[in-house]
Structure formats: C-alpha cells, structure tokens
TIFITOR-246242 format. One record per residue (C-alpha): residue number from 1; x, y, z. Coordinates in Angstrom, 1 decimal, decimal comma. Layout:
% residues N
   i     xx     yy     zz
 NUM      X      Y      Z
...
//
This chain:
% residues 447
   i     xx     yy     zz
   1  -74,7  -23,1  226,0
   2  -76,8  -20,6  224,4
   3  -76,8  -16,9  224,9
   4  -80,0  -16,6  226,3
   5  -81,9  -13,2  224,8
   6  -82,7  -12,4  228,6
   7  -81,8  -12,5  232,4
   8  -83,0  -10,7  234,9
   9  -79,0  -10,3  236,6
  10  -76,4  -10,2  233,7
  11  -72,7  -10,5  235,6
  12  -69,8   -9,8  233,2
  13  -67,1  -12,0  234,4
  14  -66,1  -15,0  235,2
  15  -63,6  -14,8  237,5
  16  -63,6  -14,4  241,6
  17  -65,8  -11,0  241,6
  18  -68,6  -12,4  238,8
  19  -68,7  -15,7  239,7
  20  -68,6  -15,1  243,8
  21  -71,6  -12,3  243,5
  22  -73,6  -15,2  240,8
  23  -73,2  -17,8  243,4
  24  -74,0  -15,9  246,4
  25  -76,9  -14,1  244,1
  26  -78,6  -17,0  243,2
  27  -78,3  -18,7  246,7
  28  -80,0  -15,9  248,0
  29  -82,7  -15,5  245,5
  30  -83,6  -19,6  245,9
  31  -83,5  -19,1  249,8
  32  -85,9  -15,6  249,8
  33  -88,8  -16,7  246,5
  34  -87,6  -13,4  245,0
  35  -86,6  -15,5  242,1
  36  -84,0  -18,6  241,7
  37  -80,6  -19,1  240,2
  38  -81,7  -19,4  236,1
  39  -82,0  -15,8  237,2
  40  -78,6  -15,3  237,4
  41  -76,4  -15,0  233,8
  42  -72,5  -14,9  234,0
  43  -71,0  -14,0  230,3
  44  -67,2  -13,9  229,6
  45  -65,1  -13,0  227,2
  46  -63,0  -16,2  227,2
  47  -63,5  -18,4  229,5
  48  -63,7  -19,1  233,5
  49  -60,6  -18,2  234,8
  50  -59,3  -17,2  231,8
  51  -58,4  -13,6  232,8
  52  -56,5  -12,2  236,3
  53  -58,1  -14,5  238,7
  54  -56,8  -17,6  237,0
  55  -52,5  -16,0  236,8
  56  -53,1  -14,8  240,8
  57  -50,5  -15,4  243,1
  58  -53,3  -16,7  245,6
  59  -52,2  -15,1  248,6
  60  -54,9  -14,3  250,9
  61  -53,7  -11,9  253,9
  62  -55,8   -9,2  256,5
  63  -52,2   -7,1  256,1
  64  -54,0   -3,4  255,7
  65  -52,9   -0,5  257,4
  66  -56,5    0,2  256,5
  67  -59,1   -0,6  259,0
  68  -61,7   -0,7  256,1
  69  -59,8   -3,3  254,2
  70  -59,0   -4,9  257,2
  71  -62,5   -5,8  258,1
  72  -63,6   -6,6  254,8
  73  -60,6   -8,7  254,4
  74  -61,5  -10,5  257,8
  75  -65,1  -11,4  256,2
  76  -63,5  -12,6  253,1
  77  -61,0  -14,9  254,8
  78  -63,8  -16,4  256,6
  79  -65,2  -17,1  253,2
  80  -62,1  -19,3  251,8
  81  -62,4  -20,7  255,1
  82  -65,9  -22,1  254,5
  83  -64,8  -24,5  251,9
  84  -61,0  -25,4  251,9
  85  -61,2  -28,2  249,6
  86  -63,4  -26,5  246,9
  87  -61,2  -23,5  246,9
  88  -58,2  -25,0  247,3
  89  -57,5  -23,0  249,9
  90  -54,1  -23,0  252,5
  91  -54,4  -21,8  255,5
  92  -50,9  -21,3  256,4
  93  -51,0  -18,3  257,7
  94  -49,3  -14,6  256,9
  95  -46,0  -13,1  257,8
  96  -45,4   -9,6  257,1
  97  -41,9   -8,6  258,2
  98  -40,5   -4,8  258,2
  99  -38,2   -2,1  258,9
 100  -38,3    0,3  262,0
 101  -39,6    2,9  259,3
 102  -42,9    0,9  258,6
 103  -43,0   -0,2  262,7
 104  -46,2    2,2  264,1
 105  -47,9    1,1  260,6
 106  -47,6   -2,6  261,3
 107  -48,2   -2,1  264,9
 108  -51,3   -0,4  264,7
 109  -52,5   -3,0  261,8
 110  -51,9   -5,4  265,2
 111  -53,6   -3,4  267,5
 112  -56,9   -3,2  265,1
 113  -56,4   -7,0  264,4
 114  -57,1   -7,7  268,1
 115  -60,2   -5,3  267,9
 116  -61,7   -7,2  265,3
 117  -60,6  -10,3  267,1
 118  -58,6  -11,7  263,8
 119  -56,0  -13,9  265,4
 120  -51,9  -12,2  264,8
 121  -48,7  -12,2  266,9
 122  -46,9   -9,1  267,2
 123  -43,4   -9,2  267,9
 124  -41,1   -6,3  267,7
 125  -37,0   -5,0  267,6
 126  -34,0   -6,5  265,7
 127  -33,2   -9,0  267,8
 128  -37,0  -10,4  268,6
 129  -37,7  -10,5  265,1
 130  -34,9  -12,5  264,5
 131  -35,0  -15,0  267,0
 132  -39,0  -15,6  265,9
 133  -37,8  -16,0  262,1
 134  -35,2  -18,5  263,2
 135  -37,7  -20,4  265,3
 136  -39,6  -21,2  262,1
 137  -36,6  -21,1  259,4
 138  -33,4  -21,8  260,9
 139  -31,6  -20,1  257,8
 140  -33,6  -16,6  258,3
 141  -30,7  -14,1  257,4
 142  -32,8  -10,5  256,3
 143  -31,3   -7,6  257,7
 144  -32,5   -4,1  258,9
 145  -36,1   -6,0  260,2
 146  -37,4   -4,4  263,4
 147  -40,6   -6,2  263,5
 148  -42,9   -9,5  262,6
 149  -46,5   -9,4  262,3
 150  -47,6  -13,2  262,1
 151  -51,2  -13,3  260,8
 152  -52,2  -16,7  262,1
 153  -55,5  -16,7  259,4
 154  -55,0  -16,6  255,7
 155  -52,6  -18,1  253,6
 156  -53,1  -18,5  249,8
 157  -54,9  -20,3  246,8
 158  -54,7  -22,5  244,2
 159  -55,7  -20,2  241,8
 160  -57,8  -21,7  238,5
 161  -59,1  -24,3  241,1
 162  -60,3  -22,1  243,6
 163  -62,4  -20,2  240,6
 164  -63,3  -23,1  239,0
 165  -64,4  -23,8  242,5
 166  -66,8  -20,8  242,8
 167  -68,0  -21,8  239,1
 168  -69,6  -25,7  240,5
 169  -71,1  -23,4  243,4
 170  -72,9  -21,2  241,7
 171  -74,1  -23,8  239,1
 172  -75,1  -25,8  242,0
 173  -77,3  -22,9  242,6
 174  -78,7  -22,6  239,3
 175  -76,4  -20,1  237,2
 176  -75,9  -20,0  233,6
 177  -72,6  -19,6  232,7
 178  -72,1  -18,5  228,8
 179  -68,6  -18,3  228,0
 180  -67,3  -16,7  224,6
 181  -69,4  -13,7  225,0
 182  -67,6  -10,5  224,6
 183  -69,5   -7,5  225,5
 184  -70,0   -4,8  223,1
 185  -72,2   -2,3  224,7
 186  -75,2   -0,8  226,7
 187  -78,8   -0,2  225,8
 188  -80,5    2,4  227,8
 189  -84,3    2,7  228,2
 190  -85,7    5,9  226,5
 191  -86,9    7,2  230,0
 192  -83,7    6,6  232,0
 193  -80,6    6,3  232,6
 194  -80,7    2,4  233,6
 195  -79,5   -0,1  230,9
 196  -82,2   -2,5  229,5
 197  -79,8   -4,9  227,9
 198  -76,4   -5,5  227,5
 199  -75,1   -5,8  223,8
 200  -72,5   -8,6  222,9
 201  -70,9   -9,9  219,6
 202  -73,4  -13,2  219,9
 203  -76,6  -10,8  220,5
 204  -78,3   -8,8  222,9
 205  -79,3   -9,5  226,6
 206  -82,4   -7,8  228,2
 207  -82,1   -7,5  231,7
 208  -83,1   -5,8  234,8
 209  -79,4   -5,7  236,6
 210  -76,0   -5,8  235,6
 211  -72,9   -6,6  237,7
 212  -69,6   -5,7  236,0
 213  -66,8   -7,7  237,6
 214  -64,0   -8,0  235,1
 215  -60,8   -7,1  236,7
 216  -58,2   -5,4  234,8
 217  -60,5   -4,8  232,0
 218  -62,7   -2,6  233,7
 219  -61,8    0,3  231,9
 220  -62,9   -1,0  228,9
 221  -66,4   -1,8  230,3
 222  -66,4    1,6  232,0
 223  -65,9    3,2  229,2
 224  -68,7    1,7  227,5
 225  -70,9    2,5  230,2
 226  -69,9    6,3  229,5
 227  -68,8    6,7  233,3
 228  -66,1    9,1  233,8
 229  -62,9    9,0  232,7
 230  -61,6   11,9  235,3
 231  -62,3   12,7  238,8
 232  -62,3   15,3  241,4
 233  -60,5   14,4  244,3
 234  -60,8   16,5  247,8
 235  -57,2   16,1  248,9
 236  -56,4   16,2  252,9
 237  -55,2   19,6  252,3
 238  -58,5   20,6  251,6
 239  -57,5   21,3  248,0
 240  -59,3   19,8  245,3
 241  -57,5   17,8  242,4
 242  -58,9   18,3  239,4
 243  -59,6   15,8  236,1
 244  -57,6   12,9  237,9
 245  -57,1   10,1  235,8
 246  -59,9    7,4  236,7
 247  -57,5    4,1  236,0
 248  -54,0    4,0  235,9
 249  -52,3    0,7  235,0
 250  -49,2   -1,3  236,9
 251  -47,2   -3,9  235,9
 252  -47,3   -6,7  238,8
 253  -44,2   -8,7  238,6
 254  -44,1  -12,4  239,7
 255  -42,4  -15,4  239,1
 256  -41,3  -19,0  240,6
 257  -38,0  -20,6  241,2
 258  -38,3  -23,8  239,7
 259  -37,0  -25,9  243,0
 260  -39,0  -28,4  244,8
 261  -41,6  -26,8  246,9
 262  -40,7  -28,6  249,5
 263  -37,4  -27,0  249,6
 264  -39,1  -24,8  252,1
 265  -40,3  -26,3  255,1
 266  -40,2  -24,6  258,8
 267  -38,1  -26,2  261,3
 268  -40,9  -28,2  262,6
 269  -41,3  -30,0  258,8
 270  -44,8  -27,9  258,0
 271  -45,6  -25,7  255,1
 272  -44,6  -22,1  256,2
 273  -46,8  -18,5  256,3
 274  -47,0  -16,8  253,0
 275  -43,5  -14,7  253,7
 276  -44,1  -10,9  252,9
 277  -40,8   -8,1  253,5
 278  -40,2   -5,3  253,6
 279  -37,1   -3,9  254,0
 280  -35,0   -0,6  253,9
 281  -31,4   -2,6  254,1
 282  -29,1   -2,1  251,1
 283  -29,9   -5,5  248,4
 284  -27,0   -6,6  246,6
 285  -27,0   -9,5  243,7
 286  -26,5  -12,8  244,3
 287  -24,9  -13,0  241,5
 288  -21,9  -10,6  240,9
 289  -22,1   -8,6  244,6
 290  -23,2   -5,6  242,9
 291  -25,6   -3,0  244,3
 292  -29,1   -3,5  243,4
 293  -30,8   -1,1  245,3
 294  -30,5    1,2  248,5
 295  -34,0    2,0  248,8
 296  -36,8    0,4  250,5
 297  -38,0   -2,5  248,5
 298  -40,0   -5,4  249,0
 299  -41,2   -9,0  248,2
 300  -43,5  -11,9  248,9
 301  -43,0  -15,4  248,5
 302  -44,1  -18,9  249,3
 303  -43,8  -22,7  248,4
 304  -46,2  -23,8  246,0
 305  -47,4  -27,3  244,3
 306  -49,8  -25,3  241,6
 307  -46,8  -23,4  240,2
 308  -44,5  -26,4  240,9
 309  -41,7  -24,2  242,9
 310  -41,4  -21,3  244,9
 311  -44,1  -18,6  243,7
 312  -43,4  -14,6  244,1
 313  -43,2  -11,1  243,4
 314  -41,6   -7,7  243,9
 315  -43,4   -3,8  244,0
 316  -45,0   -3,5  241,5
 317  -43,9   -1,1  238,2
 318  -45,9    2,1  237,1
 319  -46,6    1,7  233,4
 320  -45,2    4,9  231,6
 321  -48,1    5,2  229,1
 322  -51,6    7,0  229,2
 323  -54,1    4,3  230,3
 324  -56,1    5,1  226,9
 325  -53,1    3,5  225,2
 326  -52,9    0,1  226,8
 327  -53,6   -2,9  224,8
 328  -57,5   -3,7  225,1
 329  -56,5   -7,5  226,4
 330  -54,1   -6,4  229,4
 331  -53,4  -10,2  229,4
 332  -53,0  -11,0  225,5
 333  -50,1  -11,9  223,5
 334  -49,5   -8,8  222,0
 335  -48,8   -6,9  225,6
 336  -45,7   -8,9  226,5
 337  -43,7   -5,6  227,7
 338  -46,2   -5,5  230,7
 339  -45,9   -8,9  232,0
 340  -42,4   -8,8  233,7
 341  -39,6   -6,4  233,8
 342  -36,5   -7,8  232,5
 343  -34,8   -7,2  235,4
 344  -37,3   -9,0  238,1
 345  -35,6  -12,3  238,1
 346  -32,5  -10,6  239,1
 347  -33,7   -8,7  242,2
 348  -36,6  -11,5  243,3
 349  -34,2  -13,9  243,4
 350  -31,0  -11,7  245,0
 351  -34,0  -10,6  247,5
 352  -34,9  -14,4  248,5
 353  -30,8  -15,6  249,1
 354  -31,0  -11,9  251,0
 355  -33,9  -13,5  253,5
 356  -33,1  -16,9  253,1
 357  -29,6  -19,1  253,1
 358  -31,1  -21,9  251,1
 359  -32,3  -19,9  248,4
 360  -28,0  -18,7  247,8
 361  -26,7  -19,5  244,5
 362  -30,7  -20,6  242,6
 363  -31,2  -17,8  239,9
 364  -30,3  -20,4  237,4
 365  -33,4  -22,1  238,5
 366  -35,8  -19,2  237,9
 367  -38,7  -19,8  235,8
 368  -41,1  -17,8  234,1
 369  -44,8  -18,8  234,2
 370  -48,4  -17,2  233,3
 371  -48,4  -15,0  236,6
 372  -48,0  -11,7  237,0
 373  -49,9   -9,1  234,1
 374  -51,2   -5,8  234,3
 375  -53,4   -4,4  237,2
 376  -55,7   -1,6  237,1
 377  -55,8    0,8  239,6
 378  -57,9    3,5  240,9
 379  -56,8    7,1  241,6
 380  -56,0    5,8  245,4
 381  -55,1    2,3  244,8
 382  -58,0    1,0  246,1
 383  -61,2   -0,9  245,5
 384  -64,3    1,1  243,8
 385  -67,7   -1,1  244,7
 386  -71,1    0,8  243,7
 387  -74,1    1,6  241,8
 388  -74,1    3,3  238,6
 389  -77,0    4,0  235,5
 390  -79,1    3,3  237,9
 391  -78,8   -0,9  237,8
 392  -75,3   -1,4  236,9
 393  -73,3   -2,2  240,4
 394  -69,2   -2,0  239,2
 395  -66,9   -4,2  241,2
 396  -63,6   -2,6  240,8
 397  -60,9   -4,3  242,8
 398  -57,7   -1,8  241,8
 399  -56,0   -5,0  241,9
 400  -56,9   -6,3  245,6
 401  -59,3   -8,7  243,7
 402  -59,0  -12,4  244,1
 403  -58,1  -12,7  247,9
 404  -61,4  -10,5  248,3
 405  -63,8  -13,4  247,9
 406  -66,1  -12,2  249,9
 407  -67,1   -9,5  248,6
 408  -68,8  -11,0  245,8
 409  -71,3  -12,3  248,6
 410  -71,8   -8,6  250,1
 411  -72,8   -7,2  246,1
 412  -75,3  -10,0  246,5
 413  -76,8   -8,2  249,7
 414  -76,7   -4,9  248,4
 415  -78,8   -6,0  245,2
 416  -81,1   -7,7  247,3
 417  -81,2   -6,5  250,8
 418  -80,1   -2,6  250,8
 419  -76,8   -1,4  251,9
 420  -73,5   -3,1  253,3
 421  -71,6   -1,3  256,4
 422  -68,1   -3,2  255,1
 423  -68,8   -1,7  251,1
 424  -69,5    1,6  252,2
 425  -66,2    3,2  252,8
 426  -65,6    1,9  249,0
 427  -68,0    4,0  247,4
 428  -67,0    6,4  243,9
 429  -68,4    9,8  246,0
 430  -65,5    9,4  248,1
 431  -63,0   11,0  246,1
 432  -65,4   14,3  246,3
 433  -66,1   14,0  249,4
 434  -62,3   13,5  250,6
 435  -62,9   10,2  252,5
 436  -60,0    8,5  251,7
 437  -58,3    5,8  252,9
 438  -55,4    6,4  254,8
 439  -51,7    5,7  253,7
 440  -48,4    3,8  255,2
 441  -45,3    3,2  254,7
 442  -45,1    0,4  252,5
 443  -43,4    0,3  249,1
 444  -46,4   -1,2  247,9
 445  -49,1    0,9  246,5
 446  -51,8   -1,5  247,8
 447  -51,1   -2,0  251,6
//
C-alpha cells in the first residue's frame, strides 16, 4: 500500500498496543459519525508482528500485587476472552506458586481478586500446597512452597496469530496498515507544541493525532519527540530523586524444551494453568548436582503447540550499559548478547526437574527459539500511558505489553471520549507527584 500524505490518527506500531488502539479507534469512530476507520493509519517499521509482540511468551495472568494492574488486567482478560479463536487465545488458567516470604503478597492479590470478582483459589501452607499441585500433576516435587494462587481466568497466546488477529479486526473496521515505514521525526506547528505530521523515510504524514505504541523501541521515538530523558521521582521517604533515568533496558530470558507438548498434561489428561514459581529453596543442576543458586529465584512455564515444546523463562537480567548505548533495533541481529544469557538453559531447565519429575534428565532437549529480547522499562517497572505535545498519546508498556490487550481499547476512549478511571494511575506526573505503585516480594521486577 501507499503511504498516504495524511490521516487524521497516525499509530506507530503494529503490534498488540498499535494495532488494539487502531481497531478499537476505528470501531468507535464508525459507530459515533465522528469519522470512520480510513481515519485510522498504522505505520511500522517492519512489519505486523515483526517486533516484541510477535517473540511473546503469550502468557496472560491478573497476578499483580498491584490493585491498579489488577483491574486493568481483569478488563484486558475479558478482551482475549471476546474472541478465542481470532486471538488464539487459551484459557487455561494461571498458577502462581510461592514461598512463605512472598505469602501476605499473594494473599492479599487473593483477597482483591474476590473484590473485583475475578475468579482464583487460594490455598495456603506446605502441606496444602502440595497436596493441590499433586491433584493436578502427580509428579509436583518444588520445595520451600507455602502457598498456591490458582487464577482460574487467563492463560496464554499464540503469539503472531493473536496479532495478526487484531490486524483482520481492525481492517475489518477500515484501517490502513502501511508496513515498511520507519519513522524519522516530528513536525510541530509554528504556534504549538502539537505535531502536525509525522516524518518517515517514505514521506511525511499530516495528521491531527498520533499514538506511539512500539514497545521496546520507545526510547527511540521518545527521543524524537524531545520528551525527557530524566525524571524527578518523589520517593515514599518524602525525598525527591533527582535526573532518574527515563528507560532502563532488561534482558528477558526464555526458551522451550523441545519435548512433546503433550508431555505435560494434568492428571485428569487436560492442558494445565500457565505454571509460575517462585521459590526461596536452594536450586541445584540437574546436571552435575552443583549449587546453582541459594537465593530466591523464579520461573514460568507451560506446554505449547506454537513453539512446538515446553515454552519458558527465568527473572529477568539487568543490562550493564547506559540505555543511550543499546543497539537502536533491541531485536536485530547485531544485539545477540541481549537475547539470552548463556547460562539460562542451565538454570530453566535444573528449575523445571526441581518442580517437575518428568522434566529430570531433558536439558539435552533444550532449544533456542526467537523469544525472549530486550524489554524496556520505566523508572518503576511499570506501564507509562498519556498525553504528550499536546496530540501525541505514548503507550509505554515497560514490558507488561502484549497480555494488556485491552488497553489499546481504553487509548481509544481517552482520544474520543475524555478520561479512563483504569489509565489514570498510569499517568507520567506520577513520579512527581510520588503516586507510585506499590512493591512485593517477587524476584520479578514486574509483579
């Protein structure tokens, strides 16, 4: 297709954030006469689900010690469950599992569930848990687990379909979709702050609204956009943190053992819940016996067709560079350091024979496959959705992107219809105000 020379909504992105907020954009534009979907223009770089939301892991979970990522996380899930088949969605459920240190966190995640009315069974001490883990996989063997929070919603994804998915939507509803477009800059009315087009290597875009949804190369839009690079932060000891880095970069390792997915079934002969643990017991290889950590540690697993085995990951790993220096193309081939740690497949794989007997003795079947990359983060880990230069509205996930379908349907609102309850605890004046989001005790810098 051509790159048209104007569009009243220009999204960069095609990936779950661009092409949820075009789809949900143009429906409501065609159902309100305030316009209709040849409105809407999503540009890319490469391609549709050629960046983050086509590698995802899929996993879609309300597991938040948050209660605002809770709640948005319960609207989302309702989104994936409006159309299983076109998102190639699996609603197996969500287990996370834990150690008496993360107990109160996980219990009062429970306790909110109930309040929001999102469906979970609680059970708690070593001997419950257990029992519980064995009445769905008779060969459960984790130690030092206290307690199991079974999310009965959620599940996970087939990744490039579910996108590819959102893409027949919102063409259904009238969007352009220009692929091969790589944005270049901003042009800025003489008057005001707003932008008045968006300028790419195949020509410029007039426009009247831009929606930036691009993942882990929001920096690199940011940046164009002249937003800052450092922020303030009000800290709870009433202290304020000056020039914080904006973006920090982690490298999010995952990988699949290349048995049959089918290798794990429950007792009863169904798929099983996404597995999540946590865990503070010693982990030891499965390979020589030797010590591979004594700290808290954690990963997440489940059996999948799409990535022909059993698809996973670990915490992720800090990147020891100034975000200024990563590669522009967190997912091209010359950033293979930040894909996967050289030592992943040894602890993933000594962490699922530590949980599960039929995983004993596999390592040699480990496999790598496109999953896994760089994620950008935020100065609190999570999500950054709002207005800035007037008519740009940034969706910056900080890595919690492709379960959060939804939100792409709430930007919609906001552009149309004024302000959105679940965004609002997500908004950039947060970190000066010192409305943050609380933390737990997970080894995960997202949870």
């Amino acid at each position: 297709m051509a790159l048209p020379s104007h569009a009243k909504y220009v999204v960069i992105g095609a990936g779950v954030h661009g092409l949820s907020t075009a789809w949900h954009l143009a429906e409501k534009l065609n159902a309100t006469g305030k316009g209709d979907g040849s409105d809407v223009l999503v540009v890319d770089k490469a391609g549709i689900a050629a960046g983050a939301s086509g590698i995802a892991c899929g996993v879609v979970r309300n597991n938040y010690y948050q209660p605002a990522m809770r709640e948005l996380m319960a609207h989302s899930v309702a989104v994936w469950e409006s159309d299983p088949e076109a998102f190639s969605y699996h609603p197996v459920g969500y287990m996370q599992i834990s150690p008496e240190c993360m107990h109160a966190d996980v219990a009062s995640i429970h306790q909110q569930q109930q309040k929001i009315g999102y469906d979970s069974v609680f059970v708690e001490g070593a001997r419950d848990s257990q029992k519980y883990m064995e009445s769905l996989l008779d060969d459960w063997q984790a130690k030092g687990i206290t307690s199991v929070l079974h999310e009965k919603k959620g599940g996970y994804a087939n990744n490039t379909r579910s996108i590819y998915g959102l893409a027949g939507k919102a063409e259904a509803a009238g969007v352009r979709i220009v692929t091969g477009v790589t944005v270049t800059g901003f042009q800025t009315g003489q008057n005001s702050n707003a932008v008045t087009a968006v300028e790419t290597d195949r020509g410029r875009i007039a426009c009247e609204q831009v929606v930036v949804g691009v993942g882990p190369w929001v920096k690199q839009i940011w940046d164009l956009l002249e937003l800052p690079g450092t922020v303030d932060i009000l800290g709870k000891d009433g202290q304020t943190h000056h020039d914080v880095p904006m973006w920090r970069y982690w490298a999010l390792e995952e990988g699949v053992l290349g048995v049959e997915p089918d290798v794990q079934k429950t007792v009863g002969g169904d798929s099983p819940p996404v597995i999540h643990v946590d865990t503070d017991a010693p982990l030891y290889s499965d390979v020589d016996g030797s010590l591979i950590t004594d700290q808290l540690w954690g990963i997440y697993y489940k059996p999948d067709l799409n990535f022909g085995g059993i698809q996973g990951g670990a915490m992720p790993q800090p990147v020891a560079r100034d975000a200024d220096e990563v590669q522009v193309d967190p997912y091209g081939p010359e950033s293979p350091e930040f894909v996967v740690d050289d030592n992943f497949a040894h602890m993933w794989c000594s962490a699922l024979a530590f949980c599960q007997k039929r995983f004993e003795g596999q390592i040699h079947k480990y496999k790598k496959e496109p999953s896994g990359g760089l994620g950008c983060f935020t100065p609190d880990s999570f999500p950054v959705f709002d207005r800035f230069r007037e008519n740009v509205y940034v969706i910056a996930d900080s890595n919690h992107g492709y379960k959060m379908i939804g939100v792409g349907q709430l930007v919609a609102g906001e552009l149309l219809n004024g302000e959105s309850e679940l965004l609002k605890p997500f908004r950039f004046d947060r970190y000066a105000k010192g409305e943050l989001h609380p933390t737990s005790h997970s080894p995960f810098p997202w949870s």
